[in-house]
N, C-alpha and C positions, 0 to 999 in steps of 0.2 A: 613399640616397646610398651610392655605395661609395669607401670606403676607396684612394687609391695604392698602389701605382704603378698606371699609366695605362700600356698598353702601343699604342705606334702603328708596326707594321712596314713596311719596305722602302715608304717615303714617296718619293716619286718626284714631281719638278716637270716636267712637259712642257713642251716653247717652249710651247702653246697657254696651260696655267693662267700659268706665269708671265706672259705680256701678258695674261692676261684679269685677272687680279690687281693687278700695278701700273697698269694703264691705268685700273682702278675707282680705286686709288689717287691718281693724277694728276688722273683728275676729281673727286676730292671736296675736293681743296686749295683754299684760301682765294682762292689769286694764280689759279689756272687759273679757278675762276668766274667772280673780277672781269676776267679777259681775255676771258671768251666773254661779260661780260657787257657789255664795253666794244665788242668786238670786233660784237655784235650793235645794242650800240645806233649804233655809227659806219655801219652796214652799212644800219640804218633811215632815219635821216637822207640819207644818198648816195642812198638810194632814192626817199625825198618830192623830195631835191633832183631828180634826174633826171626827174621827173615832173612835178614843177612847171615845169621846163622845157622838156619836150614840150606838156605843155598850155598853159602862155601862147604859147610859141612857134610852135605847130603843126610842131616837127622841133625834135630836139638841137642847141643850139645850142652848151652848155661841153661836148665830148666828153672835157676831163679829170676832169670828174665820174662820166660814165661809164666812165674808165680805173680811175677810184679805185674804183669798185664792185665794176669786175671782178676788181682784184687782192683789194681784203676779201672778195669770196666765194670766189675760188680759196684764198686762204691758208685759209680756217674752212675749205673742205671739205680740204685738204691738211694742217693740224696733223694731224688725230686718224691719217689714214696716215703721215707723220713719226716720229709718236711710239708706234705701235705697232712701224713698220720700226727704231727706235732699240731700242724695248724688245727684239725680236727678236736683233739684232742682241749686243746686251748679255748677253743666256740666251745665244748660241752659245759666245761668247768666255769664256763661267766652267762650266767642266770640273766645278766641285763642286756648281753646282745641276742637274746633269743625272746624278749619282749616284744610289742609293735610299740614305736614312738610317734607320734604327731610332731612335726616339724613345721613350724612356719620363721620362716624367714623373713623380717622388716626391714624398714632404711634403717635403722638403728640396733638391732639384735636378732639371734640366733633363739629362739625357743622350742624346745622341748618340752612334752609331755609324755609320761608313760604311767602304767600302774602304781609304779615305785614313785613316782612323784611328778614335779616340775621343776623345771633347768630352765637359766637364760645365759646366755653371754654376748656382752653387745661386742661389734663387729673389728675394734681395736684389739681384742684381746685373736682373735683369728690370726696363726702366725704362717700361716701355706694354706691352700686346696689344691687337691691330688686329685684331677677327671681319671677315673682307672672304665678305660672303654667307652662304653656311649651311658651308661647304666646308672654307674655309681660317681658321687661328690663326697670326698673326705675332705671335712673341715678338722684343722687341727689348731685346738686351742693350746695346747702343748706338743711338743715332741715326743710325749710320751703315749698319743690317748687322742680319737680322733670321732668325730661325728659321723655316721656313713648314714649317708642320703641317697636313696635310689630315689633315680631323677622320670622312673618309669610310675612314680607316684606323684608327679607334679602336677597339681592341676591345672589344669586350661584356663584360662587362653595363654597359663605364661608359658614358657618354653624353657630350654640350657641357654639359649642367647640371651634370658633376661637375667637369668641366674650370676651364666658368668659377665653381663655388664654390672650387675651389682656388686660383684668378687668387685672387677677391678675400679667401680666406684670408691670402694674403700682399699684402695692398694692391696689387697691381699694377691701374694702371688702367688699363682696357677701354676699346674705343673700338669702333665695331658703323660698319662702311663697303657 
């Protein structure tokens, strides 16, 4: 194991990572399952329905069944483009996740640097980290607003196992998305 600080330079989000990143985020929430999960069982159902109805009937007879099909499959194929063009949309408009930050991480705090200035917050105020893949480490000092550290900038010799024994040094709980 080595020892901090953990140096992570000129970390840099591109539109691409940030929606590849919240969009894994998005799909693994609780309410987004049970909507594709509702959304696919209602899509099932429309389906037997409209086919039970070609087949007693030899031709469609309720065509609002088959309206209702059409719009639940165009909404499911059109969510996941919605909300990556929203996520998109969202990276343009914030100026500071399109900056590179210097990140080092100590026994004792979280620092950033970037053009816009310099941030610290020691390691109490960390309330989750989110591993999203092998790549990225979101530290979230609030629920609202989160650090993303690409762990493809860590230097050597430390690794993600020094990283996350120093998470759970300070109890901060992990979450692997």
């Amino acid at each position: 194991m080595i020892d901090p600080p953990y140096h992570l330079p000129a970390v840099r989000l591109s539109a691409d990572d940030y929606v590849a990143v919240n969009f894994r985020l998005w799909r693994a929430r609780p309410a987004t399952r049970r909507l594709h999960w509702l959304l696919g069982t209602a899509i099932g159902l429309l389906t037997i329905g409209v086919g039970l109805d070609v087949w007693q009937n030899g031709q469609l007879q309720r065509t609002s069944s088959f309206i209702f099909l059409g719009v639940a499959v165009l909404y499911g194929v059109s969510r996941f483009g919605l909300v990556r063009y929203q996520l998109r949309r969202g990276y343009a408009r914030n100026a500071t996740l399109q900056q590179p930050i210097d990140f080092i991480l100590t026994t004792t705090e979280v620092i950033g640097q970037s053009q816009q200035g310099k941030f610290s917050g020691p390691w109490t105020t960390m309330q989750r980290a989110v591993w999203v893949g092998p790549d990225w480490l979101l530290l979230y000092p609030t629920e609202a607003a989160c650090y993303y550290l690409d762990m493809r900038r860590l230097q050597a010799p430390a690794t993600r196992v020094d990283v996350t024994r120093l998470l759970a040094r300070h109890q901060i709980r992990q979450q692997q998305t």
